[in-house]
N, C-alpha and C positions, 0 to 999 in steps of 0.2 A: 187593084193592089191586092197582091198576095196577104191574106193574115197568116201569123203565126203559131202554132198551136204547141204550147210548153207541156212541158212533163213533169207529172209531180209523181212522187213516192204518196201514198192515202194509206195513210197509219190514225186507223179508228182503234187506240187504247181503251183498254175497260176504262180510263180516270176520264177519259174524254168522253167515252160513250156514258157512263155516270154524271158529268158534269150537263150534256145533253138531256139527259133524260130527264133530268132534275128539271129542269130550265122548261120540257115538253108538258111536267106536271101541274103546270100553275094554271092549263089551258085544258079547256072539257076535251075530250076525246076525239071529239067532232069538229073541234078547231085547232088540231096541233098546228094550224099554217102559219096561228098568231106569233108562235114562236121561232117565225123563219129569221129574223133577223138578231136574235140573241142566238140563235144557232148556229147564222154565218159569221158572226165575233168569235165563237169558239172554236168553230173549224176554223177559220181564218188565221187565229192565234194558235194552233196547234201545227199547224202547217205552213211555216217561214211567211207568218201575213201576205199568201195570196191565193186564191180558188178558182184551182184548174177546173176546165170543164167535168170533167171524172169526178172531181168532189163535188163541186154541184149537183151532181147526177146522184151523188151518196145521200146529200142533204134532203136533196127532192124526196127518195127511195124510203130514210127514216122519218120525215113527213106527211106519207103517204102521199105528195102532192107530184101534180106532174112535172118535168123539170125544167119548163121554160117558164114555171109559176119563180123557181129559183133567179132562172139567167134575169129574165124581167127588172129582178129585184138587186140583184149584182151589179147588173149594167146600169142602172140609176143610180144608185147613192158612190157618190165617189170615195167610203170609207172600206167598199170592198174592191179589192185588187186581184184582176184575172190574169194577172200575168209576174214572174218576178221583181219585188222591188230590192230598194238598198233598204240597209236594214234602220239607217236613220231616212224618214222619209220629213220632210220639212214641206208641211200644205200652209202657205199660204194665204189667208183669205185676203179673197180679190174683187169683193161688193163695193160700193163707193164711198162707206165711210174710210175704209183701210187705204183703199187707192188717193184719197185726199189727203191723207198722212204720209205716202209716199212706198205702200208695197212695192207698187212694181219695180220703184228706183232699186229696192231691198230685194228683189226676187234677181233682178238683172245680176248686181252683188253678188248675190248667193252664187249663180249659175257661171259667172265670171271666175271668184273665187273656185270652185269645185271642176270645173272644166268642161261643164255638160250646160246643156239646153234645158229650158222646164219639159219635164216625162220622161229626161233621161238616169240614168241609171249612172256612176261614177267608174270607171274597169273596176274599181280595187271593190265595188259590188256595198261599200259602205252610205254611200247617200243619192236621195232622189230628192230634188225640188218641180213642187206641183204646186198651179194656182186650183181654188175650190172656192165654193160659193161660203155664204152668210158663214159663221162661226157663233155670230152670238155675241160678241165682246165688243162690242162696236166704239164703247167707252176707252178700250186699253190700245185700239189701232196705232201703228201699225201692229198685226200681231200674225199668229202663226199656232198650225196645233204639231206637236211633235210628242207620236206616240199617241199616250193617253194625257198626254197636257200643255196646256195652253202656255205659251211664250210671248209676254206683252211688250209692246212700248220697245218695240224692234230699234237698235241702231247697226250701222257695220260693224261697230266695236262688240254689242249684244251677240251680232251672226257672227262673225272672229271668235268670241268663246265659248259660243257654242258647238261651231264646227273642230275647235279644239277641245271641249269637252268629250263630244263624241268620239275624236281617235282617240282621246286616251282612256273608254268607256266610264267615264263618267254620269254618262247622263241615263237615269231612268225612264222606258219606254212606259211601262203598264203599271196602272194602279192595282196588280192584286197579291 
């Protein structure tokens, strides 16, 4: 199977490269690598949340580290995304407390609703539904992380004003 390989625009702003740098200062000299993964939340967040190989390779480049110390670290955590998402991305947690409360019934919904498959992308480029491991919240199942925050105690009517919140930009992505 053919992979794909996306193009991105890598636009390193002085605000970004300061907001880096800052983030590189907390760590001795000798270990900027501790800072690889607050540094791919920044790139990531400065570049439509997702990191083309070519940023990778910038991250690596201002880390001094080699860049498959990056890909390594990219292609594990499913909070970084190497390729285009929608810009509401709705993950899912899919461990077994969630799944006992009925995600996937809620994932199926979502995907039904919106017209895509879970990992696909919507045309109109505005929503992605993904399942992802643990979350943490295992108390408020079913749930869901959208953005930078948590969406508990899921029903269809919950994903319905949600996905209506979202077209009519309502909903906050990032806490800063």
């Amino acid at each position: 199977m053919e992979k794909t390989h996306y193009k991105q625009e890598i636009n390193m702003t002085p605000e970004l490269m300061a907001r880096i740098n800052e983030l590189i200062s907390h760590y001795p000299e000798d270990k900027r690598k501790s800072a690889l993964l607050p540094v791919l939340h920044e790139a990531q967040d400065a570049h439509e949340n997702w990191l083309s190989i070519e940023l990778q390779d910038k991250v690596a480049e201002i880390l001094h580290i080699k860049p498959v110390e990056v890909y390594e670290v990219v292609t594990f955590y499913t909070m970084y995304n190497t390729k285009p998402i929608g810009k509401y991305m709705f993950e899912f947690c899919q461990t077994s407390p969630c799944c006992l409360k009925g995600t996937e019934d809620l994932m199926d919904y979502t995907c039904e609703k919106l017209g895509v498959k879970v990992g696909e992308t919507t045309a109109d480029g505005l929503f992605e539904v993904r399942g992802v491991e643990c979350l943490g919240a295992c108390g408020y199942a079913p749930m869901m992380q959208l953005g930078d925050f948590y969406k508990e105690h899921l029903t269809e009517d919950k994903i319905d004003q949600l996905i209506t919140d979202c077209r009519d930009d309502k909903i906050i992505l990032h806490d800063k």
